[in-house]
mmCIF file of the N, C-alpha and C atoms, coordinates in Angstrom:
data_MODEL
# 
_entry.id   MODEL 
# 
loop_
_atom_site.group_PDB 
_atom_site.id 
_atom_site.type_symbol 
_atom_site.label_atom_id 
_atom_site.label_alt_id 
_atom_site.label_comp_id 
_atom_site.label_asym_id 
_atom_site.label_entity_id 
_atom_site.label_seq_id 
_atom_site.pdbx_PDB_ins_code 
_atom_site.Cartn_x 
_atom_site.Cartn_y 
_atom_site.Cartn_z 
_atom_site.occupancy 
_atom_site.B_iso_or_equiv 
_atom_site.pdbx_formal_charge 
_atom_site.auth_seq_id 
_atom_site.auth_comp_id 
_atom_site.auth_asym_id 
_atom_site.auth_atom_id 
_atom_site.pdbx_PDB_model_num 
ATOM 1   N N  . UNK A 1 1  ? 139.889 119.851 76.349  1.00 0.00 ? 1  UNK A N  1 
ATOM 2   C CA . UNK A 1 1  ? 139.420 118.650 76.996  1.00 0.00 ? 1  UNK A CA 1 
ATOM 3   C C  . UNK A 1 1  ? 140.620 117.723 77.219  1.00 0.00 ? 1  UNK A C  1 
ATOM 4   N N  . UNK A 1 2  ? 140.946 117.062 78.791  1.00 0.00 ? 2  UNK A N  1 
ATOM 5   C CA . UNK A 1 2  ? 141.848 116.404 78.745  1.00 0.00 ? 2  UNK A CA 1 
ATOM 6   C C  . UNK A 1 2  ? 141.292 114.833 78.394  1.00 0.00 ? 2  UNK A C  1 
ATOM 7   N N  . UNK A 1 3  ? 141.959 113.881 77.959  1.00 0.00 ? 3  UNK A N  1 
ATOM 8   C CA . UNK A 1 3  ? 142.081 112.646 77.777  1.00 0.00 ? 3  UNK A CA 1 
ATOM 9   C C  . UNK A 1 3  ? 143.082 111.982 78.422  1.00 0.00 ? 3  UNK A C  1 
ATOM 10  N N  . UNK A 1 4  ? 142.124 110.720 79.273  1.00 0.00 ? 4  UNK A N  1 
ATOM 11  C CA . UNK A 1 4  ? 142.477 109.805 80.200  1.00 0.00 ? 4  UNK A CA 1 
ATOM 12  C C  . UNK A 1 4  ? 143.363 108.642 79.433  1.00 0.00 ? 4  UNK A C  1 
ATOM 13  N N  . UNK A 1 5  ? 144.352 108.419 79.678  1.00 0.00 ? 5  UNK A N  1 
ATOM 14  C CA . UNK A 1 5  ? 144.595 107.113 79.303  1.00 0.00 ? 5  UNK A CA 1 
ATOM 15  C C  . UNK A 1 5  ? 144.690 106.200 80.500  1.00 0.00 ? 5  UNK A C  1 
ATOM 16  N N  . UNK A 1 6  ? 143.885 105.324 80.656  1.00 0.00 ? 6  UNK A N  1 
ATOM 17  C CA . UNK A 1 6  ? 143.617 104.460 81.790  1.00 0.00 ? 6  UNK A CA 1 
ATOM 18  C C  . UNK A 1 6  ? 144.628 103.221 81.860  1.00 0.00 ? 6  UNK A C  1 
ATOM 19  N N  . UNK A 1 7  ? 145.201 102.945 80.791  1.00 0.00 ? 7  UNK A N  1 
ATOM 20  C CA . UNK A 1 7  ? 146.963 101.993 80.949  1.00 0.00 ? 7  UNK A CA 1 
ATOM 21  C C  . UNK A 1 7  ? 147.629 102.225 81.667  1.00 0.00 ? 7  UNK A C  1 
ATOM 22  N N  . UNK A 1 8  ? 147.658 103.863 81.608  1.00 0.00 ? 8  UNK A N  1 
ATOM 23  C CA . UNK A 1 8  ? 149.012 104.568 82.096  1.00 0.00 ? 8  UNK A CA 1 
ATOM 24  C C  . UNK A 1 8  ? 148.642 104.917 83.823  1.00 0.00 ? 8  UNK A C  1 
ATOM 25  N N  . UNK A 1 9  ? 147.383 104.011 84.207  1.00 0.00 ? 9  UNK A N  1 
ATOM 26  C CA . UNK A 1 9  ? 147.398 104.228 85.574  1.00 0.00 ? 9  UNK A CA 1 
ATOM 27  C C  . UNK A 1 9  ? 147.636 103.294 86.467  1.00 0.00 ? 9  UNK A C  1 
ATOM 28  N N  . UNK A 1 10 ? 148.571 103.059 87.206  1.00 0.00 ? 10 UNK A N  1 
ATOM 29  C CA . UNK A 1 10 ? 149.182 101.952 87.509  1.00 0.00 ? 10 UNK A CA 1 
ATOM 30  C C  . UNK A 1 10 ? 148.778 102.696 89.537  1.00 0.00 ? 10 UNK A C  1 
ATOM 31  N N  . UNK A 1 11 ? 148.615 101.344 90.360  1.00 0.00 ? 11 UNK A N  1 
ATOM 32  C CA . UNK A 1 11 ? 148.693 101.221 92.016  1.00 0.00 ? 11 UNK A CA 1 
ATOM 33  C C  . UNK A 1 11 ? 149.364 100.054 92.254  1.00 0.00 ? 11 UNK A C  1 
ATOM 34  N N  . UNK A 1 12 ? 150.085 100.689 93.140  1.00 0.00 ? 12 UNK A N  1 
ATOM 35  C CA . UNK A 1 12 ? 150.959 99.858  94.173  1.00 0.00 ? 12 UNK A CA 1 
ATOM 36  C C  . UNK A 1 12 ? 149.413 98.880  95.059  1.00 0.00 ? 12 UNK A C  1 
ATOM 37  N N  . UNK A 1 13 ? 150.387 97.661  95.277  1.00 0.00 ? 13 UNK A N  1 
ATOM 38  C CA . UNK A 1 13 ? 148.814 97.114  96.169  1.00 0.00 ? 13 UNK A CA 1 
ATOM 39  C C  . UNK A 1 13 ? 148.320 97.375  97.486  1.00 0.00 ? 13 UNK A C  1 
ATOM 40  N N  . UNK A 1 14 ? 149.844 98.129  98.403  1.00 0.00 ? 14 UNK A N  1 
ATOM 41  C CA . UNK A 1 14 ? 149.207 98.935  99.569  1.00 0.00 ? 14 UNK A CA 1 
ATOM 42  C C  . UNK A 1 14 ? 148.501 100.320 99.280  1.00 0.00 ? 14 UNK A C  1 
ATOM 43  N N  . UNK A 1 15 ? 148.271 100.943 97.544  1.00 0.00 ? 15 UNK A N  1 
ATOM 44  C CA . UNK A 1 15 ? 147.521 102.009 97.123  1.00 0.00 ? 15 UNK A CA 1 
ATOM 45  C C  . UNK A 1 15 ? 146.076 101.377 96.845  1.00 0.00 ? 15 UNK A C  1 
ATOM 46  N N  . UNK A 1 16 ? 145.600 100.250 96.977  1.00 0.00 ? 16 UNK A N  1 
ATOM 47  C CA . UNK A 1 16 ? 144.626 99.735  96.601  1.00 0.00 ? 16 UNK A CA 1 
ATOM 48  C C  . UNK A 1 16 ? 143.778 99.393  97.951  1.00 0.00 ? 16 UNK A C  1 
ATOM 49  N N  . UNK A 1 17 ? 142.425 100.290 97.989  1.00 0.00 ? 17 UNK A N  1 
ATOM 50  C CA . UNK A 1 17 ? 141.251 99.905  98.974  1.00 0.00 ? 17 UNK A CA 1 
ATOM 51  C C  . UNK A 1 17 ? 140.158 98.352  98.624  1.00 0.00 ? 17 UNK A C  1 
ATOM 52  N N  . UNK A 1 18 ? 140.128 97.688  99.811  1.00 0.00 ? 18 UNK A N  1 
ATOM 53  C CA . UNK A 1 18 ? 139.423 96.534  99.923  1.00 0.00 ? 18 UNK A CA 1 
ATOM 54  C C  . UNK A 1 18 ? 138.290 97.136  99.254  1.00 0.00 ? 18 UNK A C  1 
ATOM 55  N N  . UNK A 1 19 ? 137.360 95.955  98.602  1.00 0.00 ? 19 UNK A N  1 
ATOM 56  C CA . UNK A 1 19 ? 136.134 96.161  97.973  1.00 0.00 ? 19 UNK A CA 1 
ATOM 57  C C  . UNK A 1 19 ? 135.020 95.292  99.363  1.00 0.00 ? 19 UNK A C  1 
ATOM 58  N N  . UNK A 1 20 ? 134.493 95.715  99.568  1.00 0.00 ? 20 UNK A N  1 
ATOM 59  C CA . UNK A 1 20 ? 133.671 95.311  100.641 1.00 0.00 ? 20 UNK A CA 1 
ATOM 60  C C  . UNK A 1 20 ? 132.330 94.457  99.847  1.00 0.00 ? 20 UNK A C  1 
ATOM 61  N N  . UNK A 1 21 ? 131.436 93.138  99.834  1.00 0.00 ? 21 UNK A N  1 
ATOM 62  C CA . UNK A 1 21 ? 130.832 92.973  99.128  1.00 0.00 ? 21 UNK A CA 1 
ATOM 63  C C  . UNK A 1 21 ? 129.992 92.314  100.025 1.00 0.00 ? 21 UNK A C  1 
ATOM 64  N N  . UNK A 1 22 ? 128.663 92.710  99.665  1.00 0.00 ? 22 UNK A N  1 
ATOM 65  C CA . UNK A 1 22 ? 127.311 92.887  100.742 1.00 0.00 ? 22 UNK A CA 1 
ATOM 66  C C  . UNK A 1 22 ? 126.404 91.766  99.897  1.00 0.00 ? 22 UNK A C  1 
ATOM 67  N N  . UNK A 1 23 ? 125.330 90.821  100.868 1.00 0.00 ? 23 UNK A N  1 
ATOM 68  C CA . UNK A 1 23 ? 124.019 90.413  100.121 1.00 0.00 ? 23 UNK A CA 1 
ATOM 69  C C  . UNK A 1 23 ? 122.843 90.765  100.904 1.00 0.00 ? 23 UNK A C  1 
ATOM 70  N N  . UNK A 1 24 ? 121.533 89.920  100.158 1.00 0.00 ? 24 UNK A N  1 
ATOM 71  C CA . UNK A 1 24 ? 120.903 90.089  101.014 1.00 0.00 ? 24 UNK A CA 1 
ATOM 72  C C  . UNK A 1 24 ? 120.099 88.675  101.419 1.00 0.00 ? 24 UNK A C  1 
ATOM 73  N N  . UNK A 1 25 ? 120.020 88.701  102.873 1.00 0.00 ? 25 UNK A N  1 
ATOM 74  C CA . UNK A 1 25 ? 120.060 87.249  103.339 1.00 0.00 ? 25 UNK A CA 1 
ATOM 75  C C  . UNK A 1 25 ? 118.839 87.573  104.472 1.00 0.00 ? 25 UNK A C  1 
ATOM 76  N N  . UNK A 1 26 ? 117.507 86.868  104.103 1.00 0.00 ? 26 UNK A N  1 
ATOM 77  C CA . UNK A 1 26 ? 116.218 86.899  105.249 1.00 0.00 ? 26 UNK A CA 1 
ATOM 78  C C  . UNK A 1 26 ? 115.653 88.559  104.929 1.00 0.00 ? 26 UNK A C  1 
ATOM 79  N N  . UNK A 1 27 ? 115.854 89.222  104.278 1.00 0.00 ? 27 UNK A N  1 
ATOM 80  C CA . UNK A 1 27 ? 115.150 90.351  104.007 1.00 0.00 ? 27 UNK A CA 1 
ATOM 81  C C  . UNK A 1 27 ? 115.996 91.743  104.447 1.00 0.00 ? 27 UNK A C  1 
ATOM 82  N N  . UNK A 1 28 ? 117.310 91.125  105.071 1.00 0.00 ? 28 UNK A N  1 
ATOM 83  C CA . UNK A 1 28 ? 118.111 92.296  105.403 1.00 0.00 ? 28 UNK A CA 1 
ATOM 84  C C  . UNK A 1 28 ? 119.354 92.132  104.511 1.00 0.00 ? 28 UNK A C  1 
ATOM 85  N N  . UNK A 1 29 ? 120.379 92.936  104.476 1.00 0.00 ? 29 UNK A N  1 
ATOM 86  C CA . UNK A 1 29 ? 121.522 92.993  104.075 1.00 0.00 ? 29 UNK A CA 1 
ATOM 87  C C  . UNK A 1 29 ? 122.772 93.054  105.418 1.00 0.00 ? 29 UNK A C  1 
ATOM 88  N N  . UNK A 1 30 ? 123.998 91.721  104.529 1.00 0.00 ? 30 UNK A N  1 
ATOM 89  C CA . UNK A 1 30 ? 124.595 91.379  105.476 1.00 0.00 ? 30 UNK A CA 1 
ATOM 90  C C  . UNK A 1 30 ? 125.948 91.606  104.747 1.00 0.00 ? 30 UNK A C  1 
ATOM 91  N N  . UNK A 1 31 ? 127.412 92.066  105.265 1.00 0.00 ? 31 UNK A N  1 
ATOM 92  C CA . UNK A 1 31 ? 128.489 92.061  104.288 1.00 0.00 ? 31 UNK A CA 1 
ATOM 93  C C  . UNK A 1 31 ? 128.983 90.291  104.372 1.00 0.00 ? 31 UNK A C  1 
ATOM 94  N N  . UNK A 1 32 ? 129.633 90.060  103.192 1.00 0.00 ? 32 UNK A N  1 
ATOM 95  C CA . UNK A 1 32 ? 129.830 88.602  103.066 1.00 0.00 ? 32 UNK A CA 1 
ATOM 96  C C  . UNK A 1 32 ? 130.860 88.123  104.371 1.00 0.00 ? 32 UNK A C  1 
ATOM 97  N N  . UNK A 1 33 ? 132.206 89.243  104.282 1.00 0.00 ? 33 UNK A N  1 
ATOM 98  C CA . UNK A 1 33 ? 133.523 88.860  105.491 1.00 0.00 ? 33 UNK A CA 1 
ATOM 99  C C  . UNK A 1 33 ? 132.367 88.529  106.621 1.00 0.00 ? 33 UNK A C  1 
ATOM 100 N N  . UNK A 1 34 ? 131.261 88.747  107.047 1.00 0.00 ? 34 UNK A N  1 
ATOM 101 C CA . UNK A 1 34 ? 131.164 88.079  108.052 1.00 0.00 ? 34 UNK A CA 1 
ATOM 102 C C  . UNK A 1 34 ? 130.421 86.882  108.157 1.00 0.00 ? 34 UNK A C  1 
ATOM 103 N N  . UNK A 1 35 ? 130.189 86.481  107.133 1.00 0.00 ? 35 UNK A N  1 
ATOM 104 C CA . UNK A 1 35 ? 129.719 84.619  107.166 1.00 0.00 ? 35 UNK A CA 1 
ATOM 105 C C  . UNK A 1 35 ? 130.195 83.880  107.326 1.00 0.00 ? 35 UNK A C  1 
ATOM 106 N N  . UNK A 1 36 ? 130.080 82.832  107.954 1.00 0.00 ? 36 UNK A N  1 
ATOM 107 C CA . UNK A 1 36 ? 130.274 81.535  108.503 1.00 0.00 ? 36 UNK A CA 1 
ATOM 108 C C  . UNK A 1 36 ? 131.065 80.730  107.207 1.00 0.00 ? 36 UNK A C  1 
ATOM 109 N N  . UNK A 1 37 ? 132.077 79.931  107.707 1.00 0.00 ? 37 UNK A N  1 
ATOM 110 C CA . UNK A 1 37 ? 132.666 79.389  106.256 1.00 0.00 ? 37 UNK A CA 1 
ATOM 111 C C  . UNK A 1 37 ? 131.746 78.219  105.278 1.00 0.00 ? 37 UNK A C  1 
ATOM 112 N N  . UNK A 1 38 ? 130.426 77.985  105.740 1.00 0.00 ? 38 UNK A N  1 
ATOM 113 C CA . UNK A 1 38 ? 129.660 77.073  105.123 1.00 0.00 ? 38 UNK A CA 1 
ATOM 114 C C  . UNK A 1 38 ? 128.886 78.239  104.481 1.00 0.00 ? 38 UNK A C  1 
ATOM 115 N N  . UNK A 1 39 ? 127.705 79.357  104.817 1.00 0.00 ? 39 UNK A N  1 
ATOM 116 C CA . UNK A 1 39 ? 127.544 80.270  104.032 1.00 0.00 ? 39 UNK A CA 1 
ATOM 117 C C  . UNK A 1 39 ? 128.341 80.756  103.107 1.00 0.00 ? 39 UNK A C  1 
ATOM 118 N N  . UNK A 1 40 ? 129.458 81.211  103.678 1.00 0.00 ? 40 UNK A N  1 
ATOM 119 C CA . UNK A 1 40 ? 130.813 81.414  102.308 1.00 0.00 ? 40 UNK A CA 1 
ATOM 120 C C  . UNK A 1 40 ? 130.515 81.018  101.201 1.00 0.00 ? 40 UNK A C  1 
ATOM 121 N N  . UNK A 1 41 ? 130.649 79.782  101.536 1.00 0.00 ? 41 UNK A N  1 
ATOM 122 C CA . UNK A 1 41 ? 130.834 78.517  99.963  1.00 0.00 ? 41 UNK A CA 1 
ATOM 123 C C  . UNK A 1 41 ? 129.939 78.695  99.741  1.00 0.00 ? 41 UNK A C  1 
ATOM 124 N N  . UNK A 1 42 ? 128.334 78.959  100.080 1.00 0.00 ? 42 UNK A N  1 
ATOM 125 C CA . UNK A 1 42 ? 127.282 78.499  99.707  1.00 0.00 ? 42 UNK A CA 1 
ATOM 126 C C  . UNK A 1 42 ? 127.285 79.825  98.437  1.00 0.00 ? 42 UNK A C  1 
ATOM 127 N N  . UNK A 1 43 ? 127.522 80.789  99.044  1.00 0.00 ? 43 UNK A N  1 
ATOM 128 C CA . UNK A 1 43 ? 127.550 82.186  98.198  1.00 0.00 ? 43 UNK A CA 1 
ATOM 129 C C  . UNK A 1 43 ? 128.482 82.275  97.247  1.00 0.00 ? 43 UNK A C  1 
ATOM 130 N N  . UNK A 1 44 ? 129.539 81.739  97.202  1.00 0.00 ? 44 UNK A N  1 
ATOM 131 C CA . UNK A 1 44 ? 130.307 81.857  96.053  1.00 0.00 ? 44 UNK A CA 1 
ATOM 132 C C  . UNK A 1 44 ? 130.176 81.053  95.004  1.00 0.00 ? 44 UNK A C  1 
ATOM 133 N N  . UNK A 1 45 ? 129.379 80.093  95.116  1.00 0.00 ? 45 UNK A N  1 
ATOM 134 C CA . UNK A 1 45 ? 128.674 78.882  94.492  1.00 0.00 ? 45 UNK A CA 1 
ATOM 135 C C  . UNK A 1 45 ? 126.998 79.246  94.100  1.00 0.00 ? 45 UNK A C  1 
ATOM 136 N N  . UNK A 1 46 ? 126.772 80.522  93.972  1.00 0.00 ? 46 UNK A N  1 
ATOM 137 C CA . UNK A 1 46 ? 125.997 80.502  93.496  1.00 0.00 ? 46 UNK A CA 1 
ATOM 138 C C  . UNK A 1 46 ? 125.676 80.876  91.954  1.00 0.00 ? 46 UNK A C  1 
ATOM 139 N N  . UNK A 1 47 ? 124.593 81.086  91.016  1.00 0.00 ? 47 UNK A N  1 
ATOM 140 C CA . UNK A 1 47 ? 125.020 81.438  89.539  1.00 0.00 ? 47 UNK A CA 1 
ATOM 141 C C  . UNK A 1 47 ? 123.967 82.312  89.698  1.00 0.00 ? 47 UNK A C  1 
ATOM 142 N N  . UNK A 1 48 ? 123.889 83.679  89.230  1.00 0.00 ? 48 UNK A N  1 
ATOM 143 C CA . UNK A 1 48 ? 123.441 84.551  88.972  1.00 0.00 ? 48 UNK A CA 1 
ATOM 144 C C  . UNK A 1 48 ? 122.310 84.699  87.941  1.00 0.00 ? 48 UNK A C  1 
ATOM 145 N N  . UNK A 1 49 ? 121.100 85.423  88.220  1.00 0.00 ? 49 UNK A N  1 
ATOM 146 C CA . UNK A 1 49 ? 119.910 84.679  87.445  1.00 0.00 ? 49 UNK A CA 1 
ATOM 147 C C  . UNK A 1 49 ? 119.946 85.712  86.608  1.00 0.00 ? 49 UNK A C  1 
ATOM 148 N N  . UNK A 1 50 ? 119.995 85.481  85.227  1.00 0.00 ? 50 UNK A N  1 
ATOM 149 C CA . UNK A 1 50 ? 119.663 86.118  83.861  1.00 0.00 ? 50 UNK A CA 1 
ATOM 150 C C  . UNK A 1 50 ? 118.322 85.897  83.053  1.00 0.00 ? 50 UNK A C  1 
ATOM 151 N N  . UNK A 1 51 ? 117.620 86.930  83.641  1.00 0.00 ? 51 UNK A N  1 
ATOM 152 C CA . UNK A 1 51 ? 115.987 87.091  82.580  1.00 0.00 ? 51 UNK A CA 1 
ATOM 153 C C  . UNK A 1 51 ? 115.834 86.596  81.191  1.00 0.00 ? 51 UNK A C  1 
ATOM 154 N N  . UNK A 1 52 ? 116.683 87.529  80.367  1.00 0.00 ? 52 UNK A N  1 
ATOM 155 C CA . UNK A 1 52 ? 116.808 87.226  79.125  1.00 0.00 ? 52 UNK A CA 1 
ATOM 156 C C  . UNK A 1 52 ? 117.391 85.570  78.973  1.00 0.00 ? 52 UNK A C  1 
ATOM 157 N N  . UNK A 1 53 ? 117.942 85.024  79.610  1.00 0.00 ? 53 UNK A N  1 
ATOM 158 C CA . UNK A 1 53 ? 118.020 82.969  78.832  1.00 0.00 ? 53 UNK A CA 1 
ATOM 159 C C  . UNK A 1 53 ? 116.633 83.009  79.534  1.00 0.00 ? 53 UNK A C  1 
ATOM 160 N N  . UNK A 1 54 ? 116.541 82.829  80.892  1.00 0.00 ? 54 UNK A N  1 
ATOM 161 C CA . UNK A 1 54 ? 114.927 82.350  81.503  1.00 0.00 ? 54 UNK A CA 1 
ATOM 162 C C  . UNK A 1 54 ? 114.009 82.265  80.284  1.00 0.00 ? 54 UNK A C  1 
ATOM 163 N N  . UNK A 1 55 ? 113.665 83.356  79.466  1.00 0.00 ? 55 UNK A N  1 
ATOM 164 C CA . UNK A 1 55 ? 112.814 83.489  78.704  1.00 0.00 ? 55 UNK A CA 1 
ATOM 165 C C  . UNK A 1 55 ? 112.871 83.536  77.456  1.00 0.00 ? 55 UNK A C  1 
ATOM 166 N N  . UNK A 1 56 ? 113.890 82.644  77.025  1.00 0.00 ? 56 UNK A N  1 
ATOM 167 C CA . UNK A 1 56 ? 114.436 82.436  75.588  1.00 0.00 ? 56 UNK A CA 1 
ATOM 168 C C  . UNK A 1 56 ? 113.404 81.191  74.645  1.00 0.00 ? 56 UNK A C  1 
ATOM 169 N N  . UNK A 1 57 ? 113.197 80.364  75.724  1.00 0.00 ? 57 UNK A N  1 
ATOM 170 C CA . UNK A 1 57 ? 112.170 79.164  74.721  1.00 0.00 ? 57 UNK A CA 1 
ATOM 171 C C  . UNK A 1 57 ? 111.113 79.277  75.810  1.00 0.00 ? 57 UNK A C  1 
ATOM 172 N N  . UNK A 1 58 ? 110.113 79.852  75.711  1.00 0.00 ? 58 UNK A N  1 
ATOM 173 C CA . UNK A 1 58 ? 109.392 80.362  76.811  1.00 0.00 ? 58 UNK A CA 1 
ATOM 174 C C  . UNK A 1 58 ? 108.517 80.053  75.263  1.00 0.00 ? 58 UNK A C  1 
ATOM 175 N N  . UNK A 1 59 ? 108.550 80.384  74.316  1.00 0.00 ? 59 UNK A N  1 
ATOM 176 C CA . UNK A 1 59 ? 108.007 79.942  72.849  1.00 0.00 ? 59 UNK A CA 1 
ATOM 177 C C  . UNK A 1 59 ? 107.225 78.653  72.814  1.00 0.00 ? 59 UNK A C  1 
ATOM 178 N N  . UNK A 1 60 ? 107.718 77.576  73.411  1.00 0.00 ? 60 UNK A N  1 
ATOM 179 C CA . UNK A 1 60 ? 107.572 76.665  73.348  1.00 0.00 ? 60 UNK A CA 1 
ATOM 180 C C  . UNK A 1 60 ? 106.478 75.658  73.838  1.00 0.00 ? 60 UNK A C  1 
ATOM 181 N N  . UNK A 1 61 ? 106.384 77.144  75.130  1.00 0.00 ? 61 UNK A N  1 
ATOM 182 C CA . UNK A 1 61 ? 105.456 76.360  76.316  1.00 0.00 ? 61 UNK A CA 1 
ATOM 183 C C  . UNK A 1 61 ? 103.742 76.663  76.001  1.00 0.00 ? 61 UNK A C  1 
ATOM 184 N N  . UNK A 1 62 ? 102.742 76.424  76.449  1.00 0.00 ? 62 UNK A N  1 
ATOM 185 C CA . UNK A 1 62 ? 101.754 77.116  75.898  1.00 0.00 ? 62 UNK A CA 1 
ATOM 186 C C  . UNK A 1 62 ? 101.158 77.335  77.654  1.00 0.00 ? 62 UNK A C  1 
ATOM 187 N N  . UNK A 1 63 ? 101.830 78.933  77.702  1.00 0.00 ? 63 UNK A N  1 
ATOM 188 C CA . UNK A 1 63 ? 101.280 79.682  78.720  1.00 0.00 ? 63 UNK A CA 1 
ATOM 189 C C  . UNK A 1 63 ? 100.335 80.809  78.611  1.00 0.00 ? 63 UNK A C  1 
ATOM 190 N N  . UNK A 1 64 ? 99.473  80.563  79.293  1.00 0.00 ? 64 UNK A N  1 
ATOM 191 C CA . UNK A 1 64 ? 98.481  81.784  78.939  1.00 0.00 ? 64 UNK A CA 1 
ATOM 192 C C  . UNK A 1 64 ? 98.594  82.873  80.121  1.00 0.00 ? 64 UNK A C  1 
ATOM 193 N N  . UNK A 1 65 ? 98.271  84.152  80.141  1.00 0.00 ? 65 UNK A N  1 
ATOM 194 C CA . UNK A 1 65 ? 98.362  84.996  80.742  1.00 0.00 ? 65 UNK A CA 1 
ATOM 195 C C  . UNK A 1 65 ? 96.827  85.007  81.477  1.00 0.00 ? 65 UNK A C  1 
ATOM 196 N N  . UNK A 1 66 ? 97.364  85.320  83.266  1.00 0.00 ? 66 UNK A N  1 
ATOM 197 C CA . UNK A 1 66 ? 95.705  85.036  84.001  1.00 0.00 ? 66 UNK A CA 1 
ATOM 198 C C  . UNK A 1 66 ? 95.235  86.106  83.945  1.00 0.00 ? 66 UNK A C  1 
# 
């Protein structure tokens, strides 16, 4: 079995491919390079929603299930 050492892997930055990064905006998917520079900001400014805090003091509330 060989073993990787992943330190020892070094790229030049013309060896390095663009990462292309896509959302989804109105029910379709759009890549970001082509938004408008006010969408831009709007997207890079956004915070990413995590379930697990959402529902951390969820304890607290008195919700009943319908």
């Amino acid at each position: 079995m060989t073993t990787i050492n992943f330190d020892d892997i070094k790229l030049k930055d013309e060896e390095r491919q663009p990462c292309e990064v896509w959302t989804r905006v109105m029910g379709y998917f759009r890549p970001v390079s082509e938004f408008n520079v006010g969408k831009k900001s709007e997207f890079y400014s956004r915070k990413c929603f995590c379930e697990s805090k959402a529902v951390l003091n969820l304890e607290k509330y008195d919700i009943a299930a319908e």
